[in-house]
C-alpha positions in Angstrom: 9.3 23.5 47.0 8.6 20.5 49.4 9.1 17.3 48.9 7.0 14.0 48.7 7.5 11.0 51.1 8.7 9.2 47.9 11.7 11.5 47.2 13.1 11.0 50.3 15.7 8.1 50.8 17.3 7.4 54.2 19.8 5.0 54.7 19.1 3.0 58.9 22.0 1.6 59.9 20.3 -0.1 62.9 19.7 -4.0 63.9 17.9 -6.8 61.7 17.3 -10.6 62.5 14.9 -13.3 62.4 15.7 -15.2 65.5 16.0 -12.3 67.8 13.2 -10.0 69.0 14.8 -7.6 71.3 14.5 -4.2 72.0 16.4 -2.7 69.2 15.7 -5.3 66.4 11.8 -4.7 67.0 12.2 -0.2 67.2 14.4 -0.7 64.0 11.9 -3.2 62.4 8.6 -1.2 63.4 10.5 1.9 62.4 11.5 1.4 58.7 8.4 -0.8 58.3 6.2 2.7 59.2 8.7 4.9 57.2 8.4 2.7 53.8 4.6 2.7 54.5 4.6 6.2 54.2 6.4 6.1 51.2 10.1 6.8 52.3 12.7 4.6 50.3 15.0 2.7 53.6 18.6 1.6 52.7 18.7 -0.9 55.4 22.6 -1.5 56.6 22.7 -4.3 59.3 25.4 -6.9 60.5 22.9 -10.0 59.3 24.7 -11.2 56.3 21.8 -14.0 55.4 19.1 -10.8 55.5 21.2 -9.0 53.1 19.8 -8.5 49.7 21.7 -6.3 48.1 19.1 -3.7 46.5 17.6 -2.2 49.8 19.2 -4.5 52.5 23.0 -4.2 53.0 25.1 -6.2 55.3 28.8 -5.0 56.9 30.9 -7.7 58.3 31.1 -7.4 62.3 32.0 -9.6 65.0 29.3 -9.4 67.9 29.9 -9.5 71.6 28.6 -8.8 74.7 25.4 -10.5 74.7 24.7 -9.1 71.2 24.7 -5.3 72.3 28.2 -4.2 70.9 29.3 -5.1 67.5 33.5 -4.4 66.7 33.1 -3.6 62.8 35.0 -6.1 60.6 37.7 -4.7 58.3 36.8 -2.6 55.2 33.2 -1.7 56.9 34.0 1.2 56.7 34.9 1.7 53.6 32.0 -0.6 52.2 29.2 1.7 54.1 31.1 4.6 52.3 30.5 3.5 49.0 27.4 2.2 49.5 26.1 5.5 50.8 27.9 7.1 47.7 25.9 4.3 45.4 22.6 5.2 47.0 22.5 9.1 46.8 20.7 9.1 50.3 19.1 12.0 51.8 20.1 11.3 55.4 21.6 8.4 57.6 19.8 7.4 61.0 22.3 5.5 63.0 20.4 3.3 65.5 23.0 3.2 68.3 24.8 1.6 69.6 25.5 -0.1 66.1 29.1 -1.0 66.3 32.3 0.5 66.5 31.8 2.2 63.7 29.4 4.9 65.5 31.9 7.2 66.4 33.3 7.7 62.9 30.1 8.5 61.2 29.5 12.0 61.8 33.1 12.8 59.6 31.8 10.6 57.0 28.3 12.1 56.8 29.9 15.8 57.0 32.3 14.6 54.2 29.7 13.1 52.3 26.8 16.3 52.9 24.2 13.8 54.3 23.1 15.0 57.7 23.3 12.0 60.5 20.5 11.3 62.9 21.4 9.4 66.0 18.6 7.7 68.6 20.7 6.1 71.4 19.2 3.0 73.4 20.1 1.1 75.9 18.6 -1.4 77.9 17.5 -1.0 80.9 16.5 -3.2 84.3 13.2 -4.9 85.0 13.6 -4.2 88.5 15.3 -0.2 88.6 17.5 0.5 91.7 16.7 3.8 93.9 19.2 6.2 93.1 
């Protein structure tokens, strides 16, 4: 039996904000945006506490650093994304990484939890690429 768009509910752990429009922010963004116009239900999970609204935008507490690309998760993130996950019944967790320090601890939560993890890795890259 397959399933409709509509019965599918992914929770995006990925990168939200309304004052910054970089790489990541805008493929997360563009992303869901597609995804929800299609008819897939998005749990958003972001570090953006003001964005969060607690039905299908949740925020985890995290300090940023390095010029916003690394994010060391705040205590009890871990623990909140659990139970949120467990809340929300999803279907499958796309981690937009790097997301924060949490990234490396989500595959044994996922596999604990049955939810298969999808990870897309970005980084940025130079204007100006060196010869190798």
């Amino acid at each position: 039996m397959s399933r409709s768009p509509r019965d599918i509910h992914i929770a995006w752990l990925g990168h939200k904000s309304t004052t910054i429009g970089d790489g990541l922010r805008t493929y997360s963004r563009e992303v869901t945006n597609g995804l929800a116009r299609r008819g897939v239900e998005i749990l958003f999970i972001h570090h953006e506490e003001s964005l969060a609204d607690g039905h299908s935008s949740y925020s985890l507490n995290g300090h940023v650093g390095f010029q916003r690309r690394f994010t060391i998760a705040g205590a009890g993130s871990r623990r909140r994304l659990e139970r949120i996950l467990r809340h929300h019944s999803v279907d499958a967790v796309h981690l937009s990484a790097p997301f924060s320090s949490l990234d490396f601890t989500l595959p044994e939560l996922c596999h604990r939890l049955g939810v298969p993890l999808i990870v897309t890795f970005h980084v940025p890259f130079a204007s100006d690429p060196q010869p190798v």
